[in-house]
Every structure is written in C-alpha cells, then in structure tokens.
mmCIF entry with sequence, helices, sheets and N, C-alpha, C, O atoms, coordinates in Angstrom:
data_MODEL
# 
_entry.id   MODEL 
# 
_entity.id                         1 
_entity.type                       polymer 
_entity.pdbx_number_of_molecules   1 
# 
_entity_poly.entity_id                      1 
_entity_poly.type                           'polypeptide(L)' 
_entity_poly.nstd_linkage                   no 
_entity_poly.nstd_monomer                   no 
_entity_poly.pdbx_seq_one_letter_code       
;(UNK)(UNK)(UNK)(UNK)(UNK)(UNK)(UNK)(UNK)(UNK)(UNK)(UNK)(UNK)(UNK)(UNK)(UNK)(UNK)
(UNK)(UNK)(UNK)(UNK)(UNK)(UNK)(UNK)(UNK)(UNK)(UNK)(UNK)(UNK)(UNK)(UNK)(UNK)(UNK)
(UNK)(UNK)(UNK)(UNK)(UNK)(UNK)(UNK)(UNK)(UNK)(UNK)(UNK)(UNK)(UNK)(UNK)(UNK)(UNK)
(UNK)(UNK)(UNK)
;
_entity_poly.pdbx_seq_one_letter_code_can   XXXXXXXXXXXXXXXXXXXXXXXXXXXXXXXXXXXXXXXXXXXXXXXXXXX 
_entity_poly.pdbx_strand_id                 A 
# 
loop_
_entity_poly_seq.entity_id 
_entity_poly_seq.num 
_entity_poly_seq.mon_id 
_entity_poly_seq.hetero 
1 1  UNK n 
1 2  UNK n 
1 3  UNK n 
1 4  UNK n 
1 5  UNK n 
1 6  UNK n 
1 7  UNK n 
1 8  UNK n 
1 9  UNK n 
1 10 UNK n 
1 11 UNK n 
1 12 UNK n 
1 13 UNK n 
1 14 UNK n 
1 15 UNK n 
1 16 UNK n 
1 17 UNK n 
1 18 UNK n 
1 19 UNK n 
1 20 UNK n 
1 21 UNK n 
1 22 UNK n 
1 23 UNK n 
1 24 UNK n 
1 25 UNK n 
1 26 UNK n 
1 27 UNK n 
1 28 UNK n 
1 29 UNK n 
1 30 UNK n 
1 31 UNK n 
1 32 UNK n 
1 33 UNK n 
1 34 UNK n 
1 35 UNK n 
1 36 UNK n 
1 37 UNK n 
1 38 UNK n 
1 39 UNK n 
1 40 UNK n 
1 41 UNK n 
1 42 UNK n 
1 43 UNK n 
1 44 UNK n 
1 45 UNK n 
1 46 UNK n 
1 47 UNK n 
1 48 UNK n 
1 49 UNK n 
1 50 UNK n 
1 51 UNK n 
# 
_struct_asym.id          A 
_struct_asym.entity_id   1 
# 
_struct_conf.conf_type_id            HELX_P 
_struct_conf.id                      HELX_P1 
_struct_conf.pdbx_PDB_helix_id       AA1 
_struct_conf.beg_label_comp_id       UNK 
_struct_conf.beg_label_asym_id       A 
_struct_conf.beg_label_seq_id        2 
_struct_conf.pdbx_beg_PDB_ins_code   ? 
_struct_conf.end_label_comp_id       UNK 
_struct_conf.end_label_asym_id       A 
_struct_conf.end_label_seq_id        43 
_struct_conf.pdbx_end_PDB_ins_code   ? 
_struct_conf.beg_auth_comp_id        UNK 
_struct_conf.beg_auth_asym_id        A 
_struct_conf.beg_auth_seq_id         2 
_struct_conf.end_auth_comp_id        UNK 
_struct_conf.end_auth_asym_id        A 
_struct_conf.end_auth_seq_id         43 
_struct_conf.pdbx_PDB_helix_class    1 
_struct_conf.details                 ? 
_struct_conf.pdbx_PDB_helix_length   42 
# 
_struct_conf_type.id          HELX_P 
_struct_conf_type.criteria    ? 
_struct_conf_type.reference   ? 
# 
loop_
_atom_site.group_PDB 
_atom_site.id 
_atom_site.type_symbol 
_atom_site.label_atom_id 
_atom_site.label_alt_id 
_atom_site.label_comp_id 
_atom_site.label_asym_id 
_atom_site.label_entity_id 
_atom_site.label_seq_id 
_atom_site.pdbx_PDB_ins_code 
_atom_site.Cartn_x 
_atom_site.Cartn_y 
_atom_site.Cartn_z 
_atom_site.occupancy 
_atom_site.B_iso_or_equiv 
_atom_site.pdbx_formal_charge 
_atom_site.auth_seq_id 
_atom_site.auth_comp_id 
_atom_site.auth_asym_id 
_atom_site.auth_atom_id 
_atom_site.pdbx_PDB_model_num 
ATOM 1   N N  . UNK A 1 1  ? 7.987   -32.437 17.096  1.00 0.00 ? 1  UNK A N  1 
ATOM 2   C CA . UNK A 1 1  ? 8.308   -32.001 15.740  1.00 0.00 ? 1  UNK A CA 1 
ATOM 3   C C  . UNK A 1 1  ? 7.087   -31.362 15.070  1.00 0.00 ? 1  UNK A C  1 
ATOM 4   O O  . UNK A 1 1  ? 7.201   -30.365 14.358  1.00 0.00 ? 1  UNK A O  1 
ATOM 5   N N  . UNK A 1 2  ? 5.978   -31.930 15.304  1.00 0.00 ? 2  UNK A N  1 
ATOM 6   C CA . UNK A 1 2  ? 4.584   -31.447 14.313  1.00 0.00 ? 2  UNK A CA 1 
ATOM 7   C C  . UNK A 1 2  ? 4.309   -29.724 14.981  1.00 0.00 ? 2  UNK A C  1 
ATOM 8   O O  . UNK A 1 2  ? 3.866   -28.719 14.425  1.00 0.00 ? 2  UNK A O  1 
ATOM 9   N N  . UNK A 1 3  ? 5.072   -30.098 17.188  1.00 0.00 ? 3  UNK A N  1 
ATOM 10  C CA . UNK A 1 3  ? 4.002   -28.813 17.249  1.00 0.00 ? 3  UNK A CA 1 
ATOM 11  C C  . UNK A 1 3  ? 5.154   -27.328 16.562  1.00 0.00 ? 3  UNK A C  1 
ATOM 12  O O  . UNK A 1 3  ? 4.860   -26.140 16.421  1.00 0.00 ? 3  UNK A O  1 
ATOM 13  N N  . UNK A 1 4  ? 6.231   -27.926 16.322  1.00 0.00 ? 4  UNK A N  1 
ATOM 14  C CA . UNK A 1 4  ? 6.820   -26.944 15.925  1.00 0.00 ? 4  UNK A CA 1 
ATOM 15  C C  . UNK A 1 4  ? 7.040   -26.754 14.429  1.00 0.00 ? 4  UNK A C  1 
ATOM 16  O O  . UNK A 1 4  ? 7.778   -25.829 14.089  1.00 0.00 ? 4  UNK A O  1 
ATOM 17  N N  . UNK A 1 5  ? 6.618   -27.338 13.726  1.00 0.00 ? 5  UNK A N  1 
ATOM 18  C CA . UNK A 1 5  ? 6.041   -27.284 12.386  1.00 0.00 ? 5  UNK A CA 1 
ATOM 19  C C  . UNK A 1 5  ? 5.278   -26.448 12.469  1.00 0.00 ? 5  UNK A C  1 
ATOM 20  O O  . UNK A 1 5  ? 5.692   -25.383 12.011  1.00 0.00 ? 5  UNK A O  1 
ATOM 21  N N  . UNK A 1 6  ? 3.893   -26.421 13.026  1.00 0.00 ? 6  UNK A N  1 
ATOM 22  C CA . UNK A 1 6  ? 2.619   -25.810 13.325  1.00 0.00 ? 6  UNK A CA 1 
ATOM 23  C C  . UNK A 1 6  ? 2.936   -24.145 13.968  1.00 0.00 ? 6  UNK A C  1 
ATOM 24  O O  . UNK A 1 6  ? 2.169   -23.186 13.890  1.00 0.00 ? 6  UNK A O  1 
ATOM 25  N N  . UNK A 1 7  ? 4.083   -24.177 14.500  1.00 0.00 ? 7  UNK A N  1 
ATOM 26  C CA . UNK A 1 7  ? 4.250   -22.751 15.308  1.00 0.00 ? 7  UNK A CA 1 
ATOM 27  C C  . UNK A 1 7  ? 4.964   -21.929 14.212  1.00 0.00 ? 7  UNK A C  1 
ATOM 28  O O  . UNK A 1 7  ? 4.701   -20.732 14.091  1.00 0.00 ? 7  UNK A O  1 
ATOM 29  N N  . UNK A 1 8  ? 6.046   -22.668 13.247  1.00 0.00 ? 8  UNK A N  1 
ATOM 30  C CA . UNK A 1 8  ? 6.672   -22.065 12.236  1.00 0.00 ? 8  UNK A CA 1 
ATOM 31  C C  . UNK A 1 8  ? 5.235   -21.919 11.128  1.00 0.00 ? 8  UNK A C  1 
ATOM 32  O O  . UNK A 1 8  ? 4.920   -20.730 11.067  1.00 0.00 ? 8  UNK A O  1 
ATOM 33  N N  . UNK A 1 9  ? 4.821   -22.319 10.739  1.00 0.00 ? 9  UNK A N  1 
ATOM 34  C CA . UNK A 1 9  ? 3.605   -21.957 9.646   1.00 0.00 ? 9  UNK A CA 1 
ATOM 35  C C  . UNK A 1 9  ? 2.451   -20.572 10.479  1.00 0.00 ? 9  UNK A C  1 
ATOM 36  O O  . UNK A 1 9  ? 1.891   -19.552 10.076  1.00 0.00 ? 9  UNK A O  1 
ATOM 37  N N  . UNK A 1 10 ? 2.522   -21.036 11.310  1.00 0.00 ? 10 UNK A N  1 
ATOM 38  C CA . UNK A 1 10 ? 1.004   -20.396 11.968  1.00 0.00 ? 10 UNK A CA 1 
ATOM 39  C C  . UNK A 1 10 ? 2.489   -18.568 12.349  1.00 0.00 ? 10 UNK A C  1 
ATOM 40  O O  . UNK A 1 10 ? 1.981   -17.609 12.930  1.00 0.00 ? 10 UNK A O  1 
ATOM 41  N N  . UNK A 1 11 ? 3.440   -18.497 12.099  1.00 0.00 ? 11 UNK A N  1 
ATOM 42  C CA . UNK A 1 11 ? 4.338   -17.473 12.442  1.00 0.00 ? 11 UNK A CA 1 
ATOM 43  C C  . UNK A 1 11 ? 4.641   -16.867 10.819  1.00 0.00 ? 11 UNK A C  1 
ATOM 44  O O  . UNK A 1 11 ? 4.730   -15.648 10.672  1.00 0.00 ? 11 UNK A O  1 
ATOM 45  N N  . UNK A 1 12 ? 4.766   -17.637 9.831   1.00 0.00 ? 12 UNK A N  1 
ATOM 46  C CA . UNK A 1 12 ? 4.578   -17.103 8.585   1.00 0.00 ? 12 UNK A CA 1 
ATOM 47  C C  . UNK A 1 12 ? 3.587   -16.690 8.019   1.00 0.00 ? 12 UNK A C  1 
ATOM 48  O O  . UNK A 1 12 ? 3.677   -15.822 7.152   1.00 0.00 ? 12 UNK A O  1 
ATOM 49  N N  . UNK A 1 13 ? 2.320   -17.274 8.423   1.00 0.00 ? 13 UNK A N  1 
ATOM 50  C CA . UNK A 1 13 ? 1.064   -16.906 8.113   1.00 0.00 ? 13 UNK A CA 1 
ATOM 51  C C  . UNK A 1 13 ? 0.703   -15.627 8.771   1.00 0.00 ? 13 UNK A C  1 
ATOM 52  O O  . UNK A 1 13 ? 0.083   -14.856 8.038   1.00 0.00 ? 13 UNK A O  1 
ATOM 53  N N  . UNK A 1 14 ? 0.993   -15.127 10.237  1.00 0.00 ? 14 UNK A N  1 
ATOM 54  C CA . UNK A 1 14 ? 0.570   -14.222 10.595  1.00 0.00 ? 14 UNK A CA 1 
ATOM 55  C C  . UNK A 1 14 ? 2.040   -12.946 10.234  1.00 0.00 ? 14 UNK A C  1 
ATOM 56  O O  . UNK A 1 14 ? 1.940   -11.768 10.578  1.00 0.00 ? 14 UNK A O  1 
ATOM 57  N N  . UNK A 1 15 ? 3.257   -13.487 9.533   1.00 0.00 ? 15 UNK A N  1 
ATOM 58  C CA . UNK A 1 15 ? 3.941   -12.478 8.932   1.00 0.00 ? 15 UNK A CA 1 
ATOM 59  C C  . UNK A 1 15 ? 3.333   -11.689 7.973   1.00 0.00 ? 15 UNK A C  1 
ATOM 60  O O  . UNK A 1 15 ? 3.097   -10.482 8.012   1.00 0.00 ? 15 UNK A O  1 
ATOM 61  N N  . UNK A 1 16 ? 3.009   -12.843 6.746   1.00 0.00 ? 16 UNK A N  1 
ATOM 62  C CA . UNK A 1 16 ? 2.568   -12.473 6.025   1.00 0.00 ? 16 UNK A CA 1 
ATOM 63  C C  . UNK A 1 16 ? 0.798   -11.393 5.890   1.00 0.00 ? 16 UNK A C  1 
ATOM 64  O O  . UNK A 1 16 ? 0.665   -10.373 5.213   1.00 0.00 ? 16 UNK A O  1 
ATOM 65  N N  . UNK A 1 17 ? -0.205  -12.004 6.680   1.00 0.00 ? 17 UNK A N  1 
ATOM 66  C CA . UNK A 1 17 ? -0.914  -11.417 6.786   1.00 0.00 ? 17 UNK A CA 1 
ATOM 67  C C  . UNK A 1 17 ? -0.880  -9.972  7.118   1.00 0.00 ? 17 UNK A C  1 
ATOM 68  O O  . UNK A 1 17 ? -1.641  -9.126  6.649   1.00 0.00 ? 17 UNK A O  1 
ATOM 69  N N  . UNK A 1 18 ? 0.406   -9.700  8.268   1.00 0.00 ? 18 UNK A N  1 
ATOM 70  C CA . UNK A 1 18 ? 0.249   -8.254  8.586   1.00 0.00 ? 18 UNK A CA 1 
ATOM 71  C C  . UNK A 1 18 ? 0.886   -7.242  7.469   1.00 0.00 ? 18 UNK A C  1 
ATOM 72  O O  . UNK A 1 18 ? 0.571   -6.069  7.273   1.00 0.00 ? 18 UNK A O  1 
ATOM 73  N N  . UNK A 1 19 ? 1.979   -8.114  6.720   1.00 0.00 ? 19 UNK A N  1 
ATOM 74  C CA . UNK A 1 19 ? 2.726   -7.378  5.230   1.00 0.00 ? 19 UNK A CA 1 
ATOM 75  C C  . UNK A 1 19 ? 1.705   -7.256  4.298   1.00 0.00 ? 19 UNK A C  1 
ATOM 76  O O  . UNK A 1 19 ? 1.573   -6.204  3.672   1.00 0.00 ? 19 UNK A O  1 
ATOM 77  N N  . UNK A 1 20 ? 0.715   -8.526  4.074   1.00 0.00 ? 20 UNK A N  1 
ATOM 78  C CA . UNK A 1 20 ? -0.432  -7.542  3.169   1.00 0.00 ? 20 UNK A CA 1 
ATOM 79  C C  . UNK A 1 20 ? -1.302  -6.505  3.613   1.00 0.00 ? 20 UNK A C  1 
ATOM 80  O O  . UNK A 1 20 ? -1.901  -5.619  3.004   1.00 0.00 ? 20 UNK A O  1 
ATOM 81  N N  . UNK A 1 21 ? -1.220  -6.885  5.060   1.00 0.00 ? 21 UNK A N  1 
ATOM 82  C CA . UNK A 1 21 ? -2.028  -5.387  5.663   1.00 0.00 ? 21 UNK A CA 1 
ATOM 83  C C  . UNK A 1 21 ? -1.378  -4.027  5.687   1.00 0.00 ? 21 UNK A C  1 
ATOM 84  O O  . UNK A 1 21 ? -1.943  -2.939  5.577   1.00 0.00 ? 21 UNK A O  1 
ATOM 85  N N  . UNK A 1 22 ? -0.023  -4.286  5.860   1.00 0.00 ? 22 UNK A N  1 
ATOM 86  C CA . UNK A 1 22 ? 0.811   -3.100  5.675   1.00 0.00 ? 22 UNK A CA 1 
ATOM 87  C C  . UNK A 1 22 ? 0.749   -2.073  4.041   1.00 0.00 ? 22 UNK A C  1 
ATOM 88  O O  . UNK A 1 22 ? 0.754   -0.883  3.725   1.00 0.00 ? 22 UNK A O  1 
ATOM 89  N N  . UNK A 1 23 ? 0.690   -3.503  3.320   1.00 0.00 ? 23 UNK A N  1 
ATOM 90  C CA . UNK A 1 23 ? 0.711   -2.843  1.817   1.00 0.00 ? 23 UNK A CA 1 
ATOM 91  C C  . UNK A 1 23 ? -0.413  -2.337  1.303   1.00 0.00 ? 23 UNK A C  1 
ATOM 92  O O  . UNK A 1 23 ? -0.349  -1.499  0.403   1.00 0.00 ? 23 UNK A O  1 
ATOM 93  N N  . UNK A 1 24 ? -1.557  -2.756  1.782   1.00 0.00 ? 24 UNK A N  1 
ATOM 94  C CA . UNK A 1 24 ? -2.956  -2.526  1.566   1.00 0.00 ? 24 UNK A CA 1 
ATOM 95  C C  . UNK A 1 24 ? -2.762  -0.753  2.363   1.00 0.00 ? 24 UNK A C  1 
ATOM 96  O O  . UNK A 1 24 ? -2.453  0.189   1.633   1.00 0.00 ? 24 UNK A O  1 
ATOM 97  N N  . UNK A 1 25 ? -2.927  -0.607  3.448   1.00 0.00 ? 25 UNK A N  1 
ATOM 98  C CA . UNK A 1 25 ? -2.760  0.080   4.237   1.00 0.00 ? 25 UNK A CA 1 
ATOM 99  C C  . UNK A 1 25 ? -1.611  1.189   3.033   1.00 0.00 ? 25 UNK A C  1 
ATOM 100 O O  . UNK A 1 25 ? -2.075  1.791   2.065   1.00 0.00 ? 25 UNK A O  1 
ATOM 101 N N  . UNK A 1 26 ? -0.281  1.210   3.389   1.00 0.00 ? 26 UNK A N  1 
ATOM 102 C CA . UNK A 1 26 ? 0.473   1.754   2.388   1.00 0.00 ? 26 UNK A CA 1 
ATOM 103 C C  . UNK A 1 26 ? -0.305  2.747   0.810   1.00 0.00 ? 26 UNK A C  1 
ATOM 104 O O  . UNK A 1 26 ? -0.304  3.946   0.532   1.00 0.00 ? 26 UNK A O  1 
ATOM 105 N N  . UNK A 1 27 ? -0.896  1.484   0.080   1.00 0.00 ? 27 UNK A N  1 
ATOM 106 C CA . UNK A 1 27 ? -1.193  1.902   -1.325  1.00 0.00 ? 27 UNK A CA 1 
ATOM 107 C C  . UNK A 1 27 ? -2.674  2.840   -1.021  1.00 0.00 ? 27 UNK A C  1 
ATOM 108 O O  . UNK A 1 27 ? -2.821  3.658   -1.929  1.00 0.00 ? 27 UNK A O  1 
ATOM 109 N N  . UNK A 1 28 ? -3.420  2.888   -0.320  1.00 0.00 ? 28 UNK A N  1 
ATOM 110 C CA . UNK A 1 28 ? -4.576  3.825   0.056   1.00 0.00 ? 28 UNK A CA 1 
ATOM 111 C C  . UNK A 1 28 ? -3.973  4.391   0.688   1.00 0.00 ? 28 UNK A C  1 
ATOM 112 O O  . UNK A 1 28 ? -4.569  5.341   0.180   1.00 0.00 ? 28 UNK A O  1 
ATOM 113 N N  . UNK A 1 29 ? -3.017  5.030   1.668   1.00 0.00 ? 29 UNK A N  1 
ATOM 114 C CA . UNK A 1 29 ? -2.570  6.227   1.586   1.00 0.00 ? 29 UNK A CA 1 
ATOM 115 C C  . UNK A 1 29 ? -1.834  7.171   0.582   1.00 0.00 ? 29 UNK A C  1 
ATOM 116 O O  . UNK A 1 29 ? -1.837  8.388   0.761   1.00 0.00 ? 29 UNK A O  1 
ATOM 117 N N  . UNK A 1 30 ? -1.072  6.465   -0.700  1.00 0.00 ? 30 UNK A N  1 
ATOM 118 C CA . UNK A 1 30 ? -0.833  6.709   -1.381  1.00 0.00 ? 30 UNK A CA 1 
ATOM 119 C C  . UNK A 1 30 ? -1.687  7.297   -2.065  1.00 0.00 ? 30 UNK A C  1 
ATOM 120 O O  . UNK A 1 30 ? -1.711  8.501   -2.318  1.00 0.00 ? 30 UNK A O  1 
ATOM 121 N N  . UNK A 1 31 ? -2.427  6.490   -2.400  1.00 0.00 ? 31 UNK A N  1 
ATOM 122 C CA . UNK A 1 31 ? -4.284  6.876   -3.528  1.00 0.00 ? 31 UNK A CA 1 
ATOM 123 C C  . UNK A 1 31 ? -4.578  8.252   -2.795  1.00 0.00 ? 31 UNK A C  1 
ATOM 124 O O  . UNK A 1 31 ? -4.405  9.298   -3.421  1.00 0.00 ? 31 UNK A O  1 
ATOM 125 N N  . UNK A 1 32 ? -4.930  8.268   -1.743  1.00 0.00 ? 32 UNK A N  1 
ATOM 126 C CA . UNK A 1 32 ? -5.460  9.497   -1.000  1.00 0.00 ? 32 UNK A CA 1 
ATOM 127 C C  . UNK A 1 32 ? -4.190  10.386  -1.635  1.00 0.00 ? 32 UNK A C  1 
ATOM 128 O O  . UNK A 1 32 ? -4.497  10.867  -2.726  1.00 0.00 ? 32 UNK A O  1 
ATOM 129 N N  . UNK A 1 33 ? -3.053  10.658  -1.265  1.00 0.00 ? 33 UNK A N  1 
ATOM 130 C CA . UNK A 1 33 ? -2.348  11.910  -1.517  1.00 0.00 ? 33 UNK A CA 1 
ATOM 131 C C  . UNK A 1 33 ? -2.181  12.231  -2.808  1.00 0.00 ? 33 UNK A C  1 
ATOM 132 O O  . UNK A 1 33 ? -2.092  13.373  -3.261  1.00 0.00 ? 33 UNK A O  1 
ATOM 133 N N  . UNK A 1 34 ? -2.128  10.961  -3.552  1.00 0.00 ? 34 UNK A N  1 
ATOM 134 C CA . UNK A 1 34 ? -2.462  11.479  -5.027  1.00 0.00 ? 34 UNK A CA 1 
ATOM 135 C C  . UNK A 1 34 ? -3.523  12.077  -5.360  1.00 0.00 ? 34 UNK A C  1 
ATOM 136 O O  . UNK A 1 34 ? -3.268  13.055  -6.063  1.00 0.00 ? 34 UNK A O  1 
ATOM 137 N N  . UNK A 1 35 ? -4.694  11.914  -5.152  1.00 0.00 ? 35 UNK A N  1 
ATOM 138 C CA . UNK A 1 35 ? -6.053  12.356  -5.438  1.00 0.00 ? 35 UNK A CA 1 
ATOM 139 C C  . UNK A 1 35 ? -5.621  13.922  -5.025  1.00 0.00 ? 35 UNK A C  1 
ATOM 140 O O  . UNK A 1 35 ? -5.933  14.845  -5.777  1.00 0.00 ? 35 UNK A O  1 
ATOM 141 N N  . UNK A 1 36 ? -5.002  14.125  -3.980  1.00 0.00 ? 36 UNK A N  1 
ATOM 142 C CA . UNK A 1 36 ? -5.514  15.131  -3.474  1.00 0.00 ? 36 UNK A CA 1 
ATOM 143 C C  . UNK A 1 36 ? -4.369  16.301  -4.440  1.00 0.00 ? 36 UNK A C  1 
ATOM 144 O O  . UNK A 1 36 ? -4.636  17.371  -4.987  1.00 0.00 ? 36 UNK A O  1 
ATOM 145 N N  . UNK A 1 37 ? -3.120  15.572  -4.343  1.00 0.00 ? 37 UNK A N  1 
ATOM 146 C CA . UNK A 1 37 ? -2.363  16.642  -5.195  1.00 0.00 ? 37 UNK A CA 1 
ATOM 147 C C  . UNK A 1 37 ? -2.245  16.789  -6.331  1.00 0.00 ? 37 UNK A C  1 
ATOM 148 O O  . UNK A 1 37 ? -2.019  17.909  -6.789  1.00 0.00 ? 37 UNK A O  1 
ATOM 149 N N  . UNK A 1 38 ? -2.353  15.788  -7.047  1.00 0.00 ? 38 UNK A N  1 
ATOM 150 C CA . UNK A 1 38 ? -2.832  15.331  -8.725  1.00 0.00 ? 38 UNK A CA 1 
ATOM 151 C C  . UNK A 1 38 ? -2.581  16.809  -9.161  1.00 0.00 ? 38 UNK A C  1 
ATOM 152 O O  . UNK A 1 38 ? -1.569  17.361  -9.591  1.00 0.00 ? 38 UNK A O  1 
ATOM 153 N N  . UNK A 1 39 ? -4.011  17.326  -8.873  1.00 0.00 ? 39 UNK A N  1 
ATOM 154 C CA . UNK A 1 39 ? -4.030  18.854  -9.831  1.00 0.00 ? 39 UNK A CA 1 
ATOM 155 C C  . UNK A 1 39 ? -2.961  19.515  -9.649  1.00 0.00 ? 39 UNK A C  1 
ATOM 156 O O  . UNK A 1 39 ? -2.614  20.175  -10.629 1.00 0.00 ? 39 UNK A O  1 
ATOM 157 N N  . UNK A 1 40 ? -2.116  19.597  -8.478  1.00 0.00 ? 40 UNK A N  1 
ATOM 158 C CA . UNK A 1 40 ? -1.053  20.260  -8.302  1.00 0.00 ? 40 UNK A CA 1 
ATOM 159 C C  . UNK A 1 40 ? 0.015   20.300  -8.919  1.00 0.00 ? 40 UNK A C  1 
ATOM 160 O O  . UNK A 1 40 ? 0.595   21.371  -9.098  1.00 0.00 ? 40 UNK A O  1 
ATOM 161 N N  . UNK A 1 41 ? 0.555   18.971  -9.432  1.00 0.00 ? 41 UNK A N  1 
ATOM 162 C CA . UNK A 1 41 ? 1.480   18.499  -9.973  1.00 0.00 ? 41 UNK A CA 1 
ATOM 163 C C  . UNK A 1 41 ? 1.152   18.164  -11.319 1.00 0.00 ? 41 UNK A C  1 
ATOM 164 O O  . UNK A 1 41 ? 2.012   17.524  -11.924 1.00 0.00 ? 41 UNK A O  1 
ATOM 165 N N  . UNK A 1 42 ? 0.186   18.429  -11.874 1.00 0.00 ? 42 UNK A N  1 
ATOM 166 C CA . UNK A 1 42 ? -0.027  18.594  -13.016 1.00 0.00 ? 42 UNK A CA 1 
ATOM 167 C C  . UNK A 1 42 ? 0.065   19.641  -13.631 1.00 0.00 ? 42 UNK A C  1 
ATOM 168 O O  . UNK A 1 42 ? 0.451   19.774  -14.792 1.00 0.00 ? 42 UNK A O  1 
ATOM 169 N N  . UNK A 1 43 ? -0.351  20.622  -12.750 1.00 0.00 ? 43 UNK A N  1 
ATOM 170 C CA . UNK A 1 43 ? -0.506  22.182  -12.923 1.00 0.00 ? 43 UNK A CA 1 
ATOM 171 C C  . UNK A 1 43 ? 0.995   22.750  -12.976 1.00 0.00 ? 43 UNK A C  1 
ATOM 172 O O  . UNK A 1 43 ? 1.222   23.579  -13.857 1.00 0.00 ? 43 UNK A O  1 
ATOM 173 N N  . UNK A 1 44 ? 2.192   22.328  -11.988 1.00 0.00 ? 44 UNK A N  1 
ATOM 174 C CA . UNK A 1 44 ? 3.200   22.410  -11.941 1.00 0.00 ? 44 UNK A CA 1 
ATOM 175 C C  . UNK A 1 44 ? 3.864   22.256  -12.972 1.00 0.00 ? 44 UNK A C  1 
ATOM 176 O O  . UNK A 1 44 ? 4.740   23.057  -13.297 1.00 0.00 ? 44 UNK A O  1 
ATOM 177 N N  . UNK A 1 45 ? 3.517   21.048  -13.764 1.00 0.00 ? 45 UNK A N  1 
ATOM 178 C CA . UNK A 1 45 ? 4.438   20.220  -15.083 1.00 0.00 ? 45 UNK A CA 1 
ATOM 179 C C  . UNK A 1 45 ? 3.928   20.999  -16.566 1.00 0.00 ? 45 UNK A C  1 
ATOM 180 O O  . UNK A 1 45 ? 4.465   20.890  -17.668 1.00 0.00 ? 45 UNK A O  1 
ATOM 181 N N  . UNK A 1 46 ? 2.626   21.871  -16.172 1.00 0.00 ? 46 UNK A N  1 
ATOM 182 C CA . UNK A 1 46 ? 2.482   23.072  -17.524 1.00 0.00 ? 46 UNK A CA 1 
ATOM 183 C C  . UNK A 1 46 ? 1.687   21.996  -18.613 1.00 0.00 ? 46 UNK A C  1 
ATOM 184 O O  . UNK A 1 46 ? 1.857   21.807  -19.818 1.00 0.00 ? 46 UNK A O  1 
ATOM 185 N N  . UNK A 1 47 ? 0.642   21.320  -17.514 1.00 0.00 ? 47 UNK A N  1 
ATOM 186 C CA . UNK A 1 47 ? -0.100  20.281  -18.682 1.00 0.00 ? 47 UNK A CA 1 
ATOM 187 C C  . UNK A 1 47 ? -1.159  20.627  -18.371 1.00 0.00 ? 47 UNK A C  1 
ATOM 188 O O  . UNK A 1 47 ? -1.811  19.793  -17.744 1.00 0.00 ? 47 UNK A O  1 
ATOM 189 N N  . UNK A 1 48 ? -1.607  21.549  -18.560 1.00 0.00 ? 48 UNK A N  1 
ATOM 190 C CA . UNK A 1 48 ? -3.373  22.630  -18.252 1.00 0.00 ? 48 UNK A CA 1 
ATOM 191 C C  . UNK A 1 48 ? -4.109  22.524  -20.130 1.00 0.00 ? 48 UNK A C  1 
ATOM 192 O O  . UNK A 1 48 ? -3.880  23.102  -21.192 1.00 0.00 ? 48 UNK A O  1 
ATOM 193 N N  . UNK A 1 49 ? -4.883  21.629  -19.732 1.00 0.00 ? 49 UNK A N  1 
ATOM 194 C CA . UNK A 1 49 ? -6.233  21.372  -21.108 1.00 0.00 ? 49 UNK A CA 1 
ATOM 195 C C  . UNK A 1 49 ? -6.473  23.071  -21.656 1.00 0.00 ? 49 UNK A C  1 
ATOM 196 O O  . UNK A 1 49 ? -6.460  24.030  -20.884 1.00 0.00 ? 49 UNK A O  1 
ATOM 197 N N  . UNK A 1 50 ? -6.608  23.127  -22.595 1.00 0.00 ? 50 UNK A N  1 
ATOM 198 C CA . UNK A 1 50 ? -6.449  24.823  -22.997 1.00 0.00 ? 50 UNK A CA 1 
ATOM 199 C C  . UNK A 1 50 ? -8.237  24.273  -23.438 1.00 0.00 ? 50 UNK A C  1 
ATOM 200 O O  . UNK A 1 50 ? -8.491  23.163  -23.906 1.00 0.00 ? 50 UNK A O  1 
ATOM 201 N N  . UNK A 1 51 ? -9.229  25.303  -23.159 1.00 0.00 ? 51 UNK A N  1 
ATOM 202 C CA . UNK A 1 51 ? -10.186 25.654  -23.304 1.00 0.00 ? 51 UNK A CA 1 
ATOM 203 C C  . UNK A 1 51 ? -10.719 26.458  -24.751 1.00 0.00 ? 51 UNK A C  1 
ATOM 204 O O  . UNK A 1 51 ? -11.882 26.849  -24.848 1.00 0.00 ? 51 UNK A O  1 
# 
C-alpha cells in the first residue's frame, strides 16, 4: 500500500513539474513574439505617438 502511495505522488509530482515547465516554456515564447511584433500591431491599430 505505502509503495503505491509513493508511485501515485512521485507520478503527480513529476506531472505537475513538466506542466509548469510547459507553461514557463509556453509564456516566454509568447513574450518573445510579442516583443517582436508589438510595433506591428500597434502600428496596424493607428496608435502612432504624433511627434
């Protein structure tokens, strides 16, 4: 009973670990494509700082 206690925890723990790695992973690719298109889609939406 304990070692299968131990196999169910030690199987949620390494679920979970790889879903925060996924999301971590996920949200910095996100960051990156925003950074990069930002100006684009700003420029698109006609919101240019007038000089």
């Amino acid at each position: 009973m304990r070692a299968s206690i131990k196999r169910v925890l030690s199987l949620v723990a390494f679920g979970l670990c790889t879903g925060l790695a996924g999301a971590y992973l996920g949200i910095n690719q996100v960051y990156d494509r925003l950074e990069t298109e930002l100006p684009a889609i700003i420029e698109s939406a006609g919101c240019i700082p007038h000089s």
